[in-house]
N, C-alpha and C positions, 0 to 999 in steps of 0.2 A: 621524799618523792611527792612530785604533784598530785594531785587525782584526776582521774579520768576525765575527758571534756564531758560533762552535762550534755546530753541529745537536743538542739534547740528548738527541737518540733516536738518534745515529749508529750506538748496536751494535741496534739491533732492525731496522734496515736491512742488516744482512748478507745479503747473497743467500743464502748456504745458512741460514742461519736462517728467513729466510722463504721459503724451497724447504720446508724441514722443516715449517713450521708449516700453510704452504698443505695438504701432503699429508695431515698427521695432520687437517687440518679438515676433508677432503674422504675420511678414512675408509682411505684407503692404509697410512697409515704408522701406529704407536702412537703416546701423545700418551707423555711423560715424568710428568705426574701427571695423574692424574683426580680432580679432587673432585667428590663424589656426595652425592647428597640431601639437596642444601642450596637454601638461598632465594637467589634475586640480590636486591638493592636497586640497581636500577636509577636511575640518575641525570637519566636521560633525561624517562624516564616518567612516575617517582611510581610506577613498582610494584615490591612484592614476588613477586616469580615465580620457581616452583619450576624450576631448571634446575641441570643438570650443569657442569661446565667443566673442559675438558681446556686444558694448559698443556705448553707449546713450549720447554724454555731458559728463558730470562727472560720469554718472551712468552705472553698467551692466546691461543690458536691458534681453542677453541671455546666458545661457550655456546648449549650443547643440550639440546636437551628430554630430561627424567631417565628413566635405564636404560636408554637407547638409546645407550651405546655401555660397554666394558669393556675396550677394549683399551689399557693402560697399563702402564706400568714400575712405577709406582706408584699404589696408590689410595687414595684418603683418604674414609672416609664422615663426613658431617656431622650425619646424622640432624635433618635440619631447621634446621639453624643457618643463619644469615645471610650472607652471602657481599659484602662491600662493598667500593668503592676503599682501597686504603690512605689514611691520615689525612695532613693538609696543614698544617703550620702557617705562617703566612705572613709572621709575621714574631716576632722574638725577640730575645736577648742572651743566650747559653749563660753569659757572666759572672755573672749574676743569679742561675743556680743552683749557681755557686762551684765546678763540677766541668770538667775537659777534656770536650772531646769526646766520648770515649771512654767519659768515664764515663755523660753527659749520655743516650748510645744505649743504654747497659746499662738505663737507666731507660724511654726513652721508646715504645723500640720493641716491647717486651710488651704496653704500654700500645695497640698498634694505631697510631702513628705512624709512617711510613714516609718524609718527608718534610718537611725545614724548611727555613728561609728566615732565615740567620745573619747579621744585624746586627753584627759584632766592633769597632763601636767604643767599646767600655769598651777592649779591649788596646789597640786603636789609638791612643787618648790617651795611653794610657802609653805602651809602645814603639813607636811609628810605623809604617812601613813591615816592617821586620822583624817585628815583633807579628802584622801581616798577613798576614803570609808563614807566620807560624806557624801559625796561624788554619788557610790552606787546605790546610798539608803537615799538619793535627794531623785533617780534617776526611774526608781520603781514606778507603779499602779499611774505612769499616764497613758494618755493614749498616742504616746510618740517610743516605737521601740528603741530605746538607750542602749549598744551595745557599746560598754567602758574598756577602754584597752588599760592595759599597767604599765605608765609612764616607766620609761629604760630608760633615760636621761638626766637625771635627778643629782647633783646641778646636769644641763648640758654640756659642758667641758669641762671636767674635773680638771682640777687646779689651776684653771681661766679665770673663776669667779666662784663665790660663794652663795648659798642660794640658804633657805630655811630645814632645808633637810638632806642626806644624800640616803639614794636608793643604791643599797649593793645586790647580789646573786640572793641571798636569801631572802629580802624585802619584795623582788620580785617572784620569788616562788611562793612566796604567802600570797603574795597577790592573785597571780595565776591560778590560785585551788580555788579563788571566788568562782561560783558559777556564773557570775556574769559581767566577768573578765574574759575578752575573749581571743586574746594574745597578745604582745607585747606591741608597744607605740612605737610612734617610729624613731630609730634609734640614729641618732644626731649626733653624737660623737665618732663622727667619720674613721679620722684618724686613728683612737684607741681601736673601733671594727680594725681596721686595715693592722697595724702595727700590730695587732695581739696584746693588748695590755690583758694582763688579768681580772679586772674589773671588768671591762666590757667582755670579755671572749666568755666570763662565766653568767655574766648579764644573758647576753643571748643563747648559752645552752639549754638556761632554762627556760627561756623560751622554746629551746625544741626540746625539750625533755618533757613540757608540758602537751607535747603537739597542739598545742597551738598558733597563728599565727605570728609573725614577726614583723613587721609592719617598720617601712624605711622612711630614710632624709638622707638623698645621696647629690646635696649641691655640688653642682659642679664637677663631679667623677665621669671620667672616662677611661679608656683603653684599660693600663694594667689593674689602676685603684679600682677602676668599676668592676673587676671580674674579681678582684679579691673582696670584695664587700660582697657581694653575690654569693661567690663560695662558704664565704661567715656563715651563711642562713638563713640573710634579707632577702624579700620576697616582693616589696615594692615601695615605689618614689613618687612622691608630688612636687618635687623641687623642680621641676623642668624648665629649659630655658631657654631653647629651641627647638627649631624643625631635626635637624643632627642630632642634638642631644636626646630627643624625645624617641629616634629610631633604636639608637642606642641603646638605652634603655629595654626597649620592645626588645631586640635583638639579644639581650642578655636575658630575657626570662622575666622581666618584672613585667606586673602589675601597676601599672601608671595610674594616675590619678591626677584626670585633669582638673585644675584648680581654679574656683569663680575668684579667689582675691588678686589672681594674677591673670586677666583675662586673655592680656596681649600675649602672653606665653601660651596658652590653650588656643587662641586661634593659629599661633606658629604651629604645635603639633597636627595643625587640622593638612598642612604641606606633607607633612609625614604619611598621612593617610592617604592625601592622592598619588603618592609615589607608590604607597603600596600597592594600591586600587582597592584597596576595603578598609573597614574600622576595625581592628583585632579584636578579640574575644577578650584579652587583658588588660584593654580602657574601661576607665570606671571614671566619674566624677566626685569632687569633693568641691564642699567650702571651702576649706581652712582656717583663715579668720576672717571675719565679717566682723563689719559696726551694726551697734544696734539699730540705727538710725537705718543704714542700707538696708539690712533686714528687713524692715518692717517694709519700707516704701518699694524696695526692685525685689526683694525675696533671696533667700537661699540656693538651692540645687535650681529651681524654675527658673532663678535668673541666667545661671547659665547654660541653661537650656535654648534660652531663648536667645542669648547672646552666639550659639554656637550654631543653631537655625538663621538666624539672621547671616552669620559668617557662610554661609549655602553648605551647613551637614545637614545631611538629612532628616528630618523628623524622625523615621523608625531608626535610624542609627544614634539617634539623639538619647531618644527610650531606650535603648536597650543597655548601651551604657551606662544610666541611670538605673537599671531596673537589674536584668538577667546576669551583664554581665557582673554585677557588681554582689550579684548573689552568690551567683558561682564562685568568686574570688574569696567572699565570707564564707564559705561552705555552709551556703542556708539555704536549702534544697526545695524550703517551704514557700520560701519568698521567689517574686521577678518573674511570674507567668499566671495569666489569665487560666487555669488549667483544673481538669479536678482532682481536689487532692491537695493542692495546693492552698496553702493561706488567704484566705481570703481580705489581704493588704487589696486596696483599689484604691484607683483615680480615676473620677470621669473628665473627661476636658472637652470644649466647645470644639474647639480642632486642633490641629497640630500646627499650626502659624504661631499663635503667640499663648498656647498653652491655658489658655484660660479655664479654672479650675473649678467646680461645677459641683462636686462633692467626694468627698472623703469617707472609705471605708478605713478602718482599722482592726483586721480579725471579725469582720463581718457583721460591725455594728460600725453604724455610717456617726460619725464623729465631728464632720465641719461640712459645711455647704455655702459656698458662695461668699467666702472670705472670710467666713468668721464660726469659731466652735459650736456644735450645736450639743455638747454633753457639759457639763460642769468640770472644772476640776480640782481635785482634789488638794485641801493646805499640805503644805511642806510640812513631812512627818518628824523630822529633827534638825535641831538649832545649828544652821550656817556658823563656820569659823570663823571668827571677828578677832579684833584687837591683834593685829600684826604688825603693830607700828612697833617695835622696840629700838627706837631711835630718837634720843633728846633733838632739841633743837637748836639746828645750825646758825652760825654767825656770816654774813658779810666775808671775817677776814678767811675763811675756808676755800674763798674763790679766787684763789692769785697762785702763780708759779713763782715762789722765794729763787732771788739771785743773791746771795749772800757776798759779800765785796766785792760786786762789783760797782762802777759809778756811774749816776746817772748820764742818759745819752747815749752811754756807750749799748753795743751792739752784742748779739748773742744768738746762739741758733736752737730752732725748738725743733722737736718731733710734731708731726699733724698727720690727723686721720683724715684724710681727700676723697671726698669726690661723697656723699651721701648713697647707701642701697650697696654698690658694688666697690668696697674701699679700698683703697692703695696706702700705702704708706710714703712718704714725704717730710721735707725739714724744709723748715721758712725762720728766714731774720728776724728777729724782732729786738726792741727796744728798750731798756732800763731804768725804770725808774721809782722812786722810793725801797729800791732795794728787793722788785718784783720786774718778772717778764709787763711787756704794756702789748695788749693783745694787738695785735696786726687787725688794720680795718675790717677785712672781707672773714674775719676768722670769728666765732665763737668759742665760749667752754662750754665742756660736757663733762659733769662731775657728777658719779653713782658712789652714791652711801648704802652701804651695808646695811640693811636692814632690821636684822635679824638678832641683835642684840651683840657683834662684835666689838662695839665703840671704837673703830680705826676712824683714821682720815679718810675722806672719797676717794675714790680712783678717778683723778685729774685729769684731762686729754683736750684737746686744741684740735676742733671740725675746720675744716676751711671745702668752701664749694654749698654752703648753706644759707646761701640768699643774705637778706637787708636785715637784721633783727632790730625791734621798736622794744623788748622784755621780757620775758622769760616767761621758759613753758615748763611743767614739772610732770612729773607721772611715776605711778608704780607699776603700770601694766609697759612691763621692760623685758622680753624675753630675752632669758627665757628664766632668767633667776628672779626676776621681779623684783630687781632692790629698786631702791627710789634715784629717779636722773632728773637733775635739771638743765637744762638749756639755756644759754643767751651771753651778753657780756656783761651788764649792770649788774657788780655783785650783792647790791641792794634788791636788786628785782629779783635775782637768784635764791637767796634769802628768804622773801619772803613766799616765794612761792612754793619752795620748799619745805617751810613748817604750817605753809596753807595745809598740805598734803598729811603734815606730820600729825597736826588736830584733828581732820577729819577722818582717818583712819585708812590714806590711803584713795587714791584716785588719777585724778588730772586737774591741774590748777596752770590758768593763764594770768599772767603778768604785766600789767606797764605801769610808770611812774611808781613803783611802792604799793602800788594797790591792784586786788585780783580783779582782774576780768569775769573770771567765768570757775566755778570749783563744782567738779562733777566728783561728790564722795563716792565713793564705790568700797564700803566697810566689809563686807565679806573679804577676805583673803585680801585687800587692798586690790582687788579686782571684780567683783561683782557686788552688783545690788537685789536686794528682795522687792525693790518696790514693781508696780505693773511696768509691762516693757514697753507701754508706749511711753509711759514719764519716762523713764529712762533714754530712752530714744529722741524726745524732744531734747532735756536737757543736754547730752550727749551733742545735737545738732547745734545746739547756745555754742557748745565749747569749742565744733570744730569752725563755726563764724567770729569767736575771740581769735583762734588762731591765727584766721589772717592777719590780724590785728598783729599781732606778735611778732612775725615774718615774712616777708615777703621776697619774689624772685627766686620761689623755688619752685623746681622741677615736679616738684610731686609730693603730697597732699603732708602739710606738717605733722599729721599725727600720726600718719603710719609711718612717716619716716623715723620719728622720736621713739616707738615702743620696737623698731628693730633693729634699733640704733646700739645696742652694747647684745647681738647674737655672734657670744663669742666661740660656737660650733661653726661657725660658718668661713673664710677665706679670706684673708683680710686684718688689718688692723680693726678691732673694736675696742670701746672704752666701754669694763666692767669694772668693779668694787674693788677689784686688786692694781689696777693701773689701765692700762692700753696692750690689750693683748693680739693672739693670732690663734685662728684655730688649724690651722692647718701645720704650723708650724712651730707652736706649743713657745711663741717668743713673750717674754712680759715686759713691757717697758713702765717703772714704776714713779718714775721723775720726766716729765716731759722736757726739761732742759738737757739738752746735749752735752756733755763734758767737754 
């Protein structure tokens, strides 16, 4: 058995706290800070209304009509600024922005964010249980609240691909008795949900046996799949992918989560809400995955905030999403209102046009102002998971599809993975020679090596719809198993850009001629770094201007196309560690040569 959820307001329930906060409300006591002359954005309502607000400790004690009270320790005037809930993100992958924790808050929380919702299974794949462990001892004493879900996906598609570890029903019930675990990730093996596999069907009970949340990835479901996912015991989707899809969803009872990495998708659900004629109570926003680079310059949850104001939502329906409703959804009764009694999580902002961010409360001690931290923070209490490369170094001849007698010239048919993002499966001609396929002009390889100490061949596969390639791109940040992929046709460039990755413990390594472009290590988990996040960010920025370099004539940005490029939960042929799989349809194809 699990144990009981932990109360997540259990210190705002001190009796002398709220002895303290009763009294200062009621005009006895001083409050600890007053802010004055600012607007509330009320969540409730729909209004801006001018009020004071006196704060308790960590708590609002009052919100009161202005210049009716002055007695504080401290006073802070606003002169008209905005006074809102701290910001909510509600679901994430801090892996995606390549930085610890630590760093990830030095960014987010100037930004007006006060609260996420940690997804860690990128480390999870790689280190297991320990990775996890790291996760929530790396997540504690900042001042950006970390609430860590426990990765359900561990690989993503069992027997698709291989990953560094797999999560079964009791890995996640050890998980879930962490008190700050705060329910299950979302769970990405579509199909096992749907079919009843045993792995997944005992995955998710313990998630409701812990009552906790259960937190979904329902690409692409609709009609019958989307009501038997639902019935499983998933609770909510960020995969959306239209105005339909996004009603659908609503319509089924989830919890939606519109998502800043896919923008154009979140301004299509914004169709859904004028059909309705309001914003449902069950929209919340998320990141998902961000670059560090983006991060740092357009922002986190603010950015699509602003991106979804700019699309003509509303400002208070903007916040509230971000804020109330997204509290409500985490059952955290503390957070998402201006109110007393409530947390005192705040953001002030210049207006509600372009969000602009003015100062950060965190539990009622003001933490960043005007872009940048104004508390210290604290070193990372224990040592990041490193050396996950168990993988010697690849040759040149690793990169060809063997035709064994046949003769040169002669003609033969391959399997291809078509079309980048949303794949099809497809066969193309190709040519013969020295006793190998000779890849078709417009085609590349995409070969993933096991990582993780298996010592097999890659799993082989032939992209076609991937622009002009000049060399090879490599990486380990490969969802959702993270083995190591390279990209391109020069099996010389492939090569070496692959054991660029192999020495440095793990990253993204850009290719031409023989020689690297650009090698962004990232030795934690072959996914993050501990250095500060703006180097990170910079170099990161080096590597996605090598990428052009590398390819060109595609549709959409090389680097996110390369790390989603073998998500073999998802519809479609993808090329993982085992071959060229399907997640929908559980197909392996292990020889890209046709018989």
């Amino acid at each position: 058995m699990t144990s009981k959820p932990a109360k997540a307001a259990a210190d705002l329930d001190d009796p002398a706290l709220r002895d303290r906060a009763v009294r200062a409300a009621s005009g006895t006591l001083p409050f600890d800070v007053l802010l004055t002359g600012g607007r509330v954005a009320d969540m409730v309502t729909g209004e801006l209304r001018a009020a004071d607000i006196g704060l308790v400790g960590p708590m609002i004690a009052s919100v009161h009509p202005s210049a009716s009270r002055s007695d504080a320790a401290r006073i802070v005037p606003l002169d008209g600024a905005i006074v809102a809930p701290g910001l909510i993100d509600t679901h994430l992958h801090i892996e995606s922005s390549m930085i610890t924790p630590r760093g990830y808050a030095e960014i987010v929380v100037p930004q007006g964010t006060t609260t996420i919702c940690w997804d860690p299974h990128e480390v999870g794949n790689v280190g297991g249980l320990d990775a996890v462990r790291w996760a929530v001892a790396a997540s504690r004493d900042l001042p950006l609240r970390i609430l860590v879900e426990a990765p359900s996906c561990v690989p993503s598609a069992p027997g698709l691909e291989r990953s560094g570890s797999v999560f079964d029903a009791s890995a996640l019930s050890e998980m879930l008795s962490w008190p700050e675990v705060i329910g299950i990730a979302e769970v990405m093996d579509m199909r096992g949900v749907i079919e009843r596999s045993t792995h997944m069907s005992t995955i998710v009970q313990a998630g409701l046996d812990s009552g906790k949340t259960v937190f979904g990835h329902a690409r692409d479901l609709k009609d019958a799949p989307l009501q038997a996912y639902c019935a499983a015991g998933v609770e909510s989707d960020h995969e959306l992918t239209g105005e339909d899809d996004t009603l659908s969803k609503l319509r089924a009872g989830m919890t939606i989560e519109l998502r800043g990495s896919h923008p154009a998708m979140a301004i299509e659900a914004l169709h859904a809400f004028e059909k309705l004629g309001h914003v449902p109570q069950t929209v919340t926003l998320c990141t998902d995955d961000i670059f560090p680079d983006d991060l740092a310059a357009r922002g986190g949850i603010i950015a699509l905030m602003r991106l979804l104001v700019g699309a003509g939502m509303r400002p208070l329906d903007v916040l509230r999403c971000a804020t109330l409703n997204a509290a409500r959804w985490l059952r955290r009764n503390d957070l998402g209102l201006v109110a007393p009694g409530r947390r005192a999580d705040l953001v002030v902002f210049g207006d509600l046009d372009s969000f602009p961010v003015e100062r950060v409360f965190v539990s009622g001690r003001e933490v960043a102002a005007d872009g940048v931290m104004t508390v210290p923070l604290r070193p990372d209490a224990c040592p990041a998971p490193t050396s996950t490369m168990h993988l010697a170094p690849v040759t040149a001849d690793m990169f060809r599809i063997p035709v064994p007698g046949i003769a040169d010239g002669a003609t033969v048919r391959i399997h291809t993975v078509d079309t980048p993002r949303f794949t099809r499966w497809a066969e193309r001609e190709a040519m013969v020679r020295d006793g190998a396929v000779v890849l078709p002009d417009d085609c590349i390889y995409m070969a993933v090596f096991n990582r993780y100490g298996a010592n097999s061949p890659p799993g082989l596969g032939v992209l076609a719809g991937w622009g002009t390639w000049h060399g090879a791109f490599a990486t380990t940040i490969l969802h959702d198993s993270h083995n190591l992929a390279v990209f391109g046709r020069n099996p010389t460039d492939l090569a070496v850009a692959a054991n660029a990755l192999i020495a440095c413990g793990g990253g993204m390594a850009a290719v031409i001629g023989g020689k690297p472009l650009s090698v962004l290590d990232l030795p934690v988990c072959g996914l993050l770094s501990e250095d500060p996040p703006h180097k990170v960010a910079e170099r990161f920025a080096a590597l996605r201007e090598a990428s052009l370099e590398v390819a060109s004539g595609l549709s959409y940005p090389l680097v996110k196309l390369v790390i989603g490029a073998s998500l073999a939960c998802n519809p479609g042929p993808h090329v993982t560690d085992l071959g060229i799989t399907d997640g929908m349809s559980g197909r392996i194809v292990t020889d890209s040569l046709i018989a």
